[in-house]
N, C-alpha and C positions, 0 to 999 in steps of 0.2 A: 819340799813343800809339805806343810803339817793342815790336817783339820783338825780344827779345837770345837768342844761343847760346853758353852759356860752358863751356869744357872744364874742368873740375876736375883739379888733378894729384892732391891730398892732400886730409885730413881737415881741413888747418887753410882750405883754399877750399871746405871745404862748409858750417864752419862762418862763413865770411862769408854764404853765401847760405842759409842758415838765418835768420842775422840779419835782412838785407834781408826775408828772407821777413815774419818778424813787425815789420820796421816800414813796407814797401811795398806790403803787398796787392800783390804779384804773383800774378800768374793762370799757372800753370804748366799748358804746353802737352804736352811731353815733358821725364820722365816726368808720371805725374798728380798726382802731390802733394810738396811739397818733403820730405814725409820716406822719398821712397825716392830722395832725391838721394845717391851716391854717388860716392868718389874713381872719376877716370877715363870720367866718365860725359858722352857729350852731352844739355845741359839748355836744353831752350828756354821763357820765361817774357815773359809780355805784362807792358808797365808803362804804368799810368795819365800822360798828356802831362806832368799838373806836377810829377812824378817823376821823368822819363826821364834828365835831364841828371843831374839828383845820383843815379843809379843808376849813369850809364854813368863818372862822375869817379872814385863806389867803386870799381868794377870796375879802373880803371885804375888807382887807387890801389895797390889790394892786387896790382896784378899779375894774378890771375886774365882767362884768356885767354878772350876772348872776340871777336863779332863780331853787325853788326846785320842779324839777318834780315828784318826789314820796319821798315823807317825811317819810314814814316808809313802806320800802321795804316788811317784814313778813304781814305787812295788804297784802297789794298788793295782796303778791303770794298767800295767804289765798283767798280774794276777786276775783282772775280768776274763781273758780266753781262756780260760780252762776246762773248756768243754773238751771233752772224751771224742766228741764226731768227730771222723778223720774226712773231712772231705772240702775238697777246694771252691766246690760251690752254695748252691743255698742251703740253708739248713734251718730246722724249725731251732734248734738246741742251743745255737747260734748266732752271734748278731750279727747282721749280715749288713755291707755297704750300699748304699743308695743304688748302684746300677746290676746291682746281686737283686733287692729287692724290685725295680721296676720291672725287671727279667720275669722276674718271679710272677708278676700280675697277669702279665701278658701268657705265662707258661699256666697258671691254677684256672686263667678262664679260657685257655685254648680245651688246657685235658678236661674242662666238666661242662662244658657247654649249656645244658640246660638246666643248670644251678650258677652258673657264673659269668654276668660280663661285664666288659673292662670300658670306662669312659672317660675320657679330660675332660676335668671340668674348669679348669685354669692352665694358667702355665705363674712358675714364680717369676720374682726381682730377677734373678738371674735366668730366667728362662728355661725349665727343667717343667715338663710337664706334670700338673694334676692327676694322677690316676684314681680314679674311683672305681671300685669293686661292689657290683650289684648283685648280695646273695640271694637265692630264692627262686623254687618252681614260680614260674611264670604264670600269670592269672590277672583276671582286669581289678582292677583298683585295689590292690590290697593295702593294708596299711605298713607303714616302714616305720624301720629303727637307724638312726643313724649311729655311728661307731665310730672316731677319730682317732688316730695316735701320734706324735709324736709333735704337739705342741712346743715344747722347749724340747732344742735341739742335744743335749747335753742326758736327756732321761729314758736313755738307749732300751729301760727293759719296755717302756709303751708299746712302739711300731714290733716287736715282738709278740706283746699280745698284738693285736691287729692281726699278724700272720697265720699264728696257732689260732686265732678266732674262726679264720677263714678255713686253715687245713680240719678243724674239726669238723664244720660245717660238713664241707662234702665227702669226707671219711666216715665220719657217724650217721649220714642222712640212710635212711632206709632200716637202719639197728636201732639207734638210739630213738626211743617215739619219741620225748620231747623235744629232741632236734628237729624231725621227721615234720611231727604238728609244726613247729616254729616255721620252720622253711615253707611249708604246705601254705600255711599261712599268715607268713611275712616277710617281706622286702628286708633285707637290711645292706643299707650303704655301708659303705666301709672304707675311711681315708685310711692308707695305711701310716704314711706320713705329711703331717700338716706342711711342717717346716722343712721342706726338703732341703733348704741352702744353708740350714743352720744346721742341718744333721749334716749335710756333705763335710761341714767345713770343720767337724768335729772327731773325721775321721780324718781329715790332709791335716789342721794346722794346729786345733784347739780342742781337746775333749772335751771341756769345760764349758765349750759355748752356751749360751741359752738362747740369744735372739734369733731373727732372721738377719738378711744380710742385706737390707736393703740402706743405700748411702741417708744420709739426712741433711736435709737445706742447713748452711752456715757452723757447722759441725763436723770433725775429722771422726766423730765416733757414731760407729756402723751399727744399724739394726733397730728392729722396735720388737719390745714382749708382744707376742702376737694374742696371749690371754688377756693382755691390755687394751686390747687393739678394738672391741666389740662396743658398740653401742646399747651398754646397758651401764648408767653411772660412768659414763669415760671420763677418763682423766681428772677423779677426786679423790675418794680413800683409797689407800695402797697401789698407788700408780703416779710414775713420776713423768715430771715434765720436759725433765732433762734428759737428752741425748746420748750422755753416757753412762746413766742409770742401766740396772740391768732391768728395772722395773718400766721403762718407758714408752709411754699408751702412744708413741704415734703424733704426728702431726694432726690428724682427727680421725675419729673410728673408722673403719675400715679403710683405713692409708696402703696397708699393707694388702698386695697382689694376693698372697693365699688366704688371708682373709674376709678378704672382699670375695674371692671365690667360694670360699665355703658357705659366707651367708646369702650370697647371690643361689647359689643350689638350695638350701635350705627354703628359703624364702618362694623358691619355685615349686616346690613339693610340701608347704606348709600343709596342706591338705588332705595328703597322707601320712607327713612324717608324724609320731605319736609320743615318739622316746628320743631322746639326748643322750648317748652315753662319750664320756670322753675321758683317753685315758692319759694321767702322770704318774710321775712319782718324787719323793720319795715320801712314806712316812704312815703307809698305811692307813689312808683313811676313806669314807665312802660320804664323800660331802655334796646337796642340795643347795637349791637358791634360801639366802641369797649371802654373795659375797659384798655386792658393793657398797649394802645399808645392812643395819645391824636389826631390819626388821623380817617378821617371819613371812615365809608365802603364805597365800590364801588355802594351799594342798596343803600346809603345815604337819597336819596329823596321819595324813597318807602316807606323803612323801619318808615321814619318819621311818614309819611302819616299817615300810619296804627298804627302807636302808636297815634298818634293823634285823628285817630276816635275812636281807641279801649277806649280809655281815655274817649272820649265822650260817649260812650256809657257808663261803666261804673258810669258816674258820673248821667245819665240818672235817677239812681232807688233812691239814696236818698242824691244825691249833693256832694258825697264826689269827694275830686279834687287832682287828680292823674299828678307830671310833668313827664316828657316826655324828650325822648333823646337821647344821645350814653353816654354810660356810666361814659368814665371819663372827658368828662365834665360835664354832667349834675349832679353828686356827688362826685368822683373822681378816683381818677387810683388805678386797682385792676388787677396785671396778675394772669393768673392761672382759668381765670375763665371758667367754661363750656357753658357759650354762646359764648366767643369768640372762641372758641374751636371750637364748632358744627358749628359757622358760616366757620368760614375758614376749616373746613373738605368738606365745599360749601352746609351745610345746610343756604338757605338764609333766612327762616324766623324762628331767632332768638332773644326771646325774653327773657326779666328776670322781674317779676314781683315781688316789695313791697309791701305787703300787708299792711292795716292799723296796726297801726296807723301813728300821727306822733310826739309822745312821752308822751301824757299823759299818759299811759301804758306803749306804749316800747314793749319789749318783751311779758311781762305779758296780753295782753289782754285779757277781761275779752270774760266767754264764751259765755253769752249774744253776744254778737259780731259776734259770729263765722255765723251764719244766714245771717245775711243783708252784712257781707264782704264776704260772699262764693256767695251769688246772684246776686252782683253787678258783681264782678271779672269774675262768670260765661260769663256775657251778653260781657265784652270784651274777655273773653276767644273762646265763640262765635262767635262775628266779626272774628278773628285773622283767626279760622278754615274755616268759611265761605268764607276769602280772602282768602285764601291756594287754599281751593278748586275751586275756580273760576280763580285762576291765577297757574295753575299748574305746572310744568317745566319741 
């Protein structure tokens, strides 16, 4: 299996890769579905081994410019463990299995008790419990940040951050002041994994997975995008309605068991929650509402701002360069998704973070990685709380 990057000049090369799309079962990487493939655009798309050649002959054919970002896919997914840790269980350096990480929730808020504890707040489709992680010296009404990872099951370095969000927390709390203040003075939730039966299922059957695994009425094809799944613009620009889409919103918004839990929590703590942070990847970017209209929020100039510095700071520790935006323009239009959601429930700082890379890996990023993109990420995740907490509402 090969991933390919082909730049589009015109309409009449999107219309080849339209084609290819309905005869190759391509797995489109960036963007998420071939129909928000546009002239000008870079599009990365996975093809099945007995494909690849009569994909890449097209491609030459018509001219359309192209190049091969991972030439042999089984290297690749082989090549993500290459972490130096020698240890059979959890590990921050690490990617670690669904019951390594629930292990783990139950072990970070046994050893720090009065900085951590652990709650279900759902259970999924398959039945696998919610775990939510509540950071923070304990104090009456503070205000919270919520933290999510692992939306699409397939973008392994999220639920990673998540981890290292939390081991820094009560590691640095007491040394580090900005941690110290932060915790002092804010709640922050923490799902470590949204999609937990879409990450399980990525480790037994499918790397590649992105959905949940929930069955669909009148259809043999499993799961809904759960960034589709939200009631903000559901089911119109960049969200499909079919069933085997990898884009597909759901039978209606919050169809989907983990996320009807997370806006059921949300919804309960509107009150205090103040910031939205939620993490993906791939492709490096730090995007705001809104995705599902091509119009700006009413925070427009704030919101910038602070992606702005947050970006700076990030690119602070080892130069990696993060854009910046509202969503569907700065990549493109996506409804359904949970920042434009949490933003129009009037949580205003609402962020969505790409993590590296921006496609020599792709998905597969290797676990060497997981270090220097969970410390950079932290130092904007930082700013973001730091501005919460000093502009409060």
């Amino acid at each position: 299996q090969k991933v390919f990057r082909v730049i589009l000049q015109n309409d009449e090369q999107v219309e080849i890769i339209n084609s290819l799309a309905s005869n190759m079962e391509l797995d489109f990487w960036q963007p998420d579905s071939v129909a928000l493939v546009r002239p000008k655009m870079q599009v990365d798309f996975r093809v099945e081994a007995a494909k690849s050649f009569e994909v890449e002959d097209l491609l030459k054919e018509s001219g359309v410019e192209y190049r091969v970002l991972i030439d042999n896919l089984q290297a690749a997914l082989d090549a993500q463990f290459d972490s130096k840790t020698r240890t059979t269980g959890h590990s921050y350096e690490k990617y670690n299995d669904w019951e390594t990480i629930a292990a783990w929730t139950a072990d970070i808020a046994a050893q720090n008790p009065d900085l951590i504890s652990r709650s279900v707040i759902g259970e999924t489709y398959e039945g696998r419990p919610l775990y939510l992680l509540k950071v923070g010296k304990s104090g009456e009404n503070k205000a919270a940040i919520f933290l999510d990872c692992g939306f699409h099951a397939r973008e392994w370095i999220s639920p990673a951050f998540c981890q290292w969000f939390v081991k820094e927390a009560v590691e640095t709390y007491g040394s580090d002041t900005v941690v110290t203040t932060l915790l002092n003075s804010l709640d922050f939730y923490v799902l470590p994994v949204v999609n937990i039966d879409g990450y399980v299922y990525t480790w037994t059957n499918n790397r590649l997975w992105r959905k949940t695994r929930s069955a669909n009425a009148g259809s043999n094809c499993i799961g809904t995008d759960p960034n589709r799944n939200f009631d903000a613009g559901w089911g119109t620009l960049g969200a499909s309605k079919y069933p085997c889409d990898s884009t597909y919103c759901g039978s209606g918004p919050e169809s989907e068991k983990e996320t009807k839990a997370l806006a059921d929590f949300i919804r309960e703590h509107l009150s205090t929650i103040k910031a939205y942070l939620t993490i993906h990847s791939y492709s490096q970017l730090l995007l705001f509402p809104y995705s599902y209209a091509y119009k700006l929020p009413s925070d427009y100039e704030e919101l910038n701002s602070i992606a702005q510095a947050a970006s700076e700071q990030l690119a602070s520790l080892y130069n990696t360069e993060y854009t910046y935006g509202p969503g569907a323009t700065t990549i493109y239009p996506a409804s359904g998704g949970s920042d434009d959601w949490a933003y129009d429930q009037g949580i205003k700082y609402s962020f969505t973070f790409e993590l590296r890379d921006t496609g020599t890996y792709g998905f597969l990023l290797p676990e060497s990685q997981i270090k220097p993109t969970c410390e950079e990420t932290l130092l904007a995740v930082k700013y973001i709380a730091n501005y919460v907490l000093e502009h409060l509402y």
